[in-house]
C-alpha positions, 0 to 999 in steps of 0.5 A, spaced: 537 530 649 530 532 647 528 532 654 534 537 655 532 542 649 525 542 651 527 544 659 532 548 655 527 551 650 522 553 656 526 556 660 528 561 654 522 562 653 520 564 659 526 569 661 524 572 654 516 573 656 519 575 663 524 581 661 519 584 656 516 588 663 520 594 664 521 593 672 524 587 670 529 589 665 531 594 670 532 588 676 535 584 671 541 590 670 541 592 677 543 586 679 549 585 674 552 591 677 550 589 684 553 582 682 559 586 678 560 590 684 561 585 689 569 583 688 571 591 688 568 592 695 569 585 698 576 588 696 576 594 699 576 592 707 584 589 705 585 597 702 590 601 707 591 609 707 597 611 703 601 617 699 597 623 700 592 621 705 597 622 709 600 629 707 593 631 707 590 627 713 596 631 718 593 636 721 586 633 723 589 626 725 593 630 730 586 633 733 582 627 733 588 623 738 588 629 743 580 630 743 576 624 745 569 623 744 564 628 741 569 634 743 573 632 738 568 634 732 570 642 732 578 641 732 576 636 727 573 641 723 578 646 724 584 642 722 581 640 716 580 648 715 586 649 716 590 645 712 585 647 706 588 654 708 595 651 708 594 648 701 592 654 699 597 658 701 603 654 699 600 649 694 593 649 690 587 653 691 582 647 692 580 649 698 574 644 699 578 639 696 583 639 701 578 639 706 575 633 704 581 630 703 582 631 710 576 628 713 577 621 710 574 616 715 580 612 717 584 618 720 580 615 725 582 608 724 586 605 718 579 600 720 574 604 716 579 604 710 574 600 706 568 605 707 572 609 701 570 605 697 564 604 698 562 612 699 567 613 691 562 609 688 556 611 691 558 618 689 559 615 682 552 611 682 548 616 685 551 621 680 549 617 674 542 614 676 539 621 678 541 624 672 539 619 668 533 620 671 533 626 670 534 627 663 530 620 662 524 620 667 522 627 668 524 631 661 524 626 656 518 622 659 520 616 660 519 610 665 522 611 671 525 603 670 528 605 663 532 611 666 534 606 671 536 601 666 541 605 661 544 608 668 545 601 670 548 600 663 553 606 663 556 605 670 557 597 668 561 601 663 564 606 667 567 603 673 569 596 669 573 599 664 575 605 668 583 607 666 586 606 673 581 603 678 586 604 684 585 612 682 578 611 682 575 607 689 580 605 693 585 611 694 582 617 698 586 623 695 587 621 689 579 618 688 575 623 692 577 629 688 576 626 681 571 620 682 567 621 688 566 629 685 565 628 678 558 624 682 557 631 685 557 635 677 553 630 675 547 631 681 547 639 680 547 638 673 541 634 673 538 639 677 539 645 673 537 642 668 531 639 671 529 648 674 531 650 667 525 644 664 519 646 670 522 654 670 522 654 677 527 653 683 523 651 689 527 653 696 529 646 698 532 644 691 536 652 691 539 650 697 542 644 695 545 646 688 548 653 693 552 647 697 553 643 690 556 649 688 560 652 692 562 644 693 564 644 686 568 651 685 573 649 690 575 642 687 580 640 682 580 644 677 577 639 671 571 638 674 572 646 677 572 649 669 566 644 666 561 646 672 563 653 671 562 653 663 554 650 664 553 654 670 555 660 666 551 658 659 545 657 664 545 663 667 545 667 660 540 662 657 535 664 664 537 672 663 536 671 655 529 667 655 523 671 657 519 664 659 522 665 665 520 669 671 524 674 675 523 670 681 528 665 678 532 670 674 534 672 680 536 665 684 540 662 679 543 668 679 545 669 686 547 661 685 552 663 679 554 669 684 556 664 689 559 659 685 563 664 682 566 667 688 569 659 690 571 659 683 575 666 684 578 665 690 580 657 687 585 661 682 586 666 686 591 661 691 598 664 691 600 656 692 597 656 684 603 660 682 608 656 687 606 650 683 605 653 676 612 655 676 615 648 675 611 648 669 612 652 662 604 654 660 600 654 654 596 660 651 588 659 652 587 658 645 593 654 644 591 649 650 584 649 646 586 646 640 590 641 644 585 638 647 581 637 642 587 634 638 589 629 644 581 628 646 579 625 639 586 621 639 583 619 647 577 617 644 579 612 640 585 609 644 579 608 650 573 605 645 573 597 646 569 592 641 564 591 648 562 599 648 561 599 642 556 593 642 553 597 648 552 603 646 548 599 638 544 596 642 543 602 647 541 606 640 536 600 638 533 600 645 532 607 645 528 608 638 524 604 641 523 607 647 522 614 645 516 613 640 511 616 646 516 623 647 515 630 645 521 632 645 524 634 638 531 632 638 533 637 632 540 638 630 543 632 632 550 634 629 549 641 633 548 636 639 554 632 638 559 638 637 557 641 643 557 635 648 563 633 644 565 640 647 563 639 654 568 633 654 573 636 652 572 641 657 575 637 662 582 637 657 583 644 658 586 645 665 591 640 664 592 642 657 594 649 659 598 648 666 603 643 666 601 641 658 599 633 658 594 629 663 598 628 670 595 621 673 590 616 671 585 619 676 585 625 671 583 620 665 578 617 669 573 622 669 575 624 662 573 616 660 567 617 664 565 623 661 567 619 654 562 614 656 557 619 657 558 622 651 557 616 647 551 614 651 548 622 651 548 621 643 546 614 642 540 616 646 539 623 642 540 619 636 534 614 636 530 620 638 532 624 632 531 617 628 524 616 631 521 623 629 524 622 622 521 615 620 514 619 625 515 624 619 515 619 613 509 617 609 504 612 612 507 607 605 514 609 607 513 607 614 510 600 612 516 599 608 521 601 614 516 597 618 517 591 614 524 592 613 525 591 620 527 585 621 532 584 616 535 591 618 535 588 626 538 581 624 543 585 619 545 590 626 546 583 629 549 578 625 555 585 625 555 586 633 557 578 632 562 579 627 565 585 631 565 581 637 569 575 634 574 580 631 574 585 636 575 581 643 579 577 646 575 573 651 581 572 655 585 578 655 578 583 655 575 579 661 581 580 665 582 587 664 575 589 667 575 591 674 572 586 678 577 581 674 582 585 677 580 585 684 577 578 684 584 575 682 588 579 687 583 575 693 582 569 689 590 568 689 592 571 696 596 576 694 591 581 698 590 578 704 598 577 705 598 585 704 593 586 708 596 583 714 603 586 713 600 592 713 597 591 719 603 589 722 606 596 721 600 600 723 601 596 729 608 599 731 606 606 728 601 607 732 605 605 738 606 611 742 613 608 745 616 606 738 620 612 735 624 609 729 620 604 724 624 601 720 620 596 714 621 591 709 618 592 702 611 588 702 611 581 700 605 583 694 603 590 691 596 588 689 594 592 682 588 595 685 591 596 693 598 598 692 601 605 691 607 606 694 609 607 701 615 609 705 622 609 701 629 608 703 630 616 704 628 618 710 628 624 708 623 624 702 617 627 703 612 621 703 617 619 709 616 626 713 608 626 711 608 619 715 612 622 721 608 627 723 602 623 722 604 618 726 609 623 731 614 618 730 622 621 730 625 616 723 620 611 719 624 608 712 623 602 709 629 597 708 631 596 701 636 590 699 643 593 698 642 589 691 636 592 689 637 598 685 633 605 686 629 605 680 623 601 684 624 607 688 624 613 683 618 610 679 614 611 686 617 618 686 614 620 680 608 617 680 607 621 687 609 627 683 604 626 678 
């Protein structure tokens, strides 16, 4: 036993000496995303297009099967535009969303299915880590290991806790214009901030944020009103601020007039209207103050013990951290009302059109925009900690500095208190992600799925098979399933799977003693 607690104690001491170098915390960080990451992905080459890819995938599906090799890429192209214009005449404004949803990678084979995963999660990730980087590294000062470390920890928080985790990697419509833009918003948030700090916009960097923009102005309407509320009080901060030349006056103008313009012709669609008129809206002000209320109740339901924990030892982290930067931090109270704000933002559009949030896609950025609230105010906090205890008294900071001790271990001995009352080893393991997906190939349930769904893309994609006929899937895996075709041929879920596929009658076989309640479930969750 003594020999055991030497080795024991040794290696401790060793991982403790190892982990003080900030490269080395970073590893250590990015290696249990990497690590948390790995069932998700491994589980996205048994995921298969569903619902809305589909619908969506119609026009550009059709052209890549008639135009072969590169000739295939301008009618394509075409395609994707076209559908855009058809949406927007008949269904919703986002032009740019349509198009993207149109060119998902497995209109050309159901094969690349699982690169959907990996481009929503890249979108998410990249989004977060440069601006961390950003805020962290170049403005705030920090080391470029540190930025890395807190992004690391905010996306373990992020994608593990994620409300609807099939709506966030693995379903393409429902993922990219929610999940994979609100990566986008975070880039070109970052990179005005970044101008705003240097006072300038190189060509390069203004080329970007011109695509970004003009992106993010035809996208889903959440992501949509919060770019256009940042970028709008930039503009007036750069036009008001005489620290700024007229040269970048100017391009964050002509880069507000290109975003805005995306922003018009999106709320300008008459297939807006067509939708709204199945919904009663609110007023503005009404809306507003709806999402502040329904926002705060959110903000509870959505706090487990494990992002509290996180977010304490994120703001102790940080109080250390920030002892070499200049910055300021006044007014920490003004901070959290207007971040709070930003939030909160994102509630409006939903508030507003159809008078409640449709779909887990939609609660999915407004989890992660809670996440990075708490993360934005944990480190502004610290700071603001840092310059008090900076102004006090050498007498003053030598009590606080012997003090410490006793405040850590009292901060401590409440993150342990918290823990065995707040978490529930079992069910909380569970409830993440990566458990989640792991479970499904663990017990086999993705693997029959996936072969069954093979099956039926075998005879869908057979020219001389004009009538499908299939049975209900064996397993619906959580992560993986989300409706597929129904007993109504003449559902819309069914003709969207017919002109996909050019087939004349596709219907899935119920048993007569099923009753239809499974089916109108699905068709509600397709209208949501």
């Amino acid at each position: 036993m003594e020999l055991i607690y030497r080795i024991t104690n040794e290696l401790w001491k060793r991982l403790l000496a190892w982990m003080k170098a900030e490269k080395n915390q970073e590893r250590f960080l990015l290696a249990c995303l990497g690590i948390s990451l790995l069932p998700i992905l491994v589980l996205s080459f048994f995921n298969h297009p569903v619902m809305d890819d589909f619908n969506y995938g119609i026009l550009t599906h059709r052209a890549f099967v008639e135009n072969k090799g590169l000739g295939c890429v301008i009618p394509v192209l075409q395609a994707a535009v076209q559908r855009a214009v058809n949406l927007w005449n008949e269904w919703q404004g986002t032009f740019m969303f349509s198009i993207i949803g149109a060119l998902r990678p497995s209109i050309f084979s159901e094969k690349l299915t699982f690169t959907h995963t990996f481009i929503l999660l890249g979108l998410l990730c990249g989004g977060v880590i440069y601006f961390c980087r950003i805020l962290l590294h170049r403005i705030l000062g920090l080391s470029r290991h540190v930025a890395v470390s807190v992004s690391a920890v905010l996306l373990m928080l992020c994608i593990q806790y994620v409300p609807v985790g099939l709506e966030a990697f693995y379903w393409w419509i429902g993922s990219v214009g929610y999940t994979g833009m609100f990566g986008v918003m975070l880039v070109l948030f970052a990179k005005l901030f970044l101008c705003k700090y240097e006072k300038r916009i190189p060509v390069k960097r203004m080329a970007a944020m011109m695509a970004m923009a003009f992106l993010l102005s035809g996208n889903m309407f959440p992501i949509m009103l919060l770019t256009a509320v940042v970028m709008f009080l930039n503009l007036l901060d750069i036009l008001i601020g005489k620290q700024y030349d007229k040269v970048m006056k100017l391009r964050m103008t002509a880069l507000s007039i290109v975003y805005y313009a995306g922003f018009i012709l999106n709320l300008a669609a008459p297939g807006n209207g067509r939708r709204q008129s199945n919904f009663e809206p609110r007023t503005p002000l009404q809306a507003i103050y709806k999402s502040y209320s329904y926002s705060l109740e959110y903000l509870s339901e959505c706090t487990n013990a494990v992002i509290v924990l996180a977010m304490m030892g994120l703001f102790l982290y940080m109080l250390y951290k920030l002892k070499d930067t200049a910055f300021s931090f006044r007014l920490p109270l003004l901070f959290t009302l207007i971040s709070y704000s930003m939030v909160v933002v994102m509630w409006v559009p939903g508030m507003y059109a159809v008078r409640f949030i449709s779909g887990g896609r939609y609660y999915n950025i407004l989890y992660y925009g809670v996440i990075l609230f708490y993360g934005a105010n944990a480190v502004y906090y610290a700071g603001w900690f840092r310059r008090q205890y900076e102004r006090c008294e050498e007498q003053v900071r030598g009590l606080l500095q012997k003090a410490a001790p006793l405040l850590m271990g009292t901060a401590g001995l409440l993150c342990v208190i918290l823990g065995f009352a707040k978490i529930n080893m079992v069910r909380d393991v569970e409830e993440i992600l990566s458990a989640k997906a792991l479970k499904s190939l663990v017990y086999g349930e993705a693997q029959v799925y996936h072969q069954e769904i093979k099956k039926r893309e075998a005879m869908y994609n057979d020219p001389n098979i004009r009538e499908v006929e299939v049975e209900e899937v064996t397993y619906r895996p959580e992560l993986l399933y989300f409706g597929t075709l129904t007993p109504d041929p003449d559902e819309s879920r069914n003709q969207a799977m017919c002109a996909y596929y050019d087939k004349d009658y596709m219907v899935k076989i119920v048993p007569e003693e099923e009753t239809g309640g499974e089916a109108g479930e699905e068709a509600e969750q397709e209208q949501q």
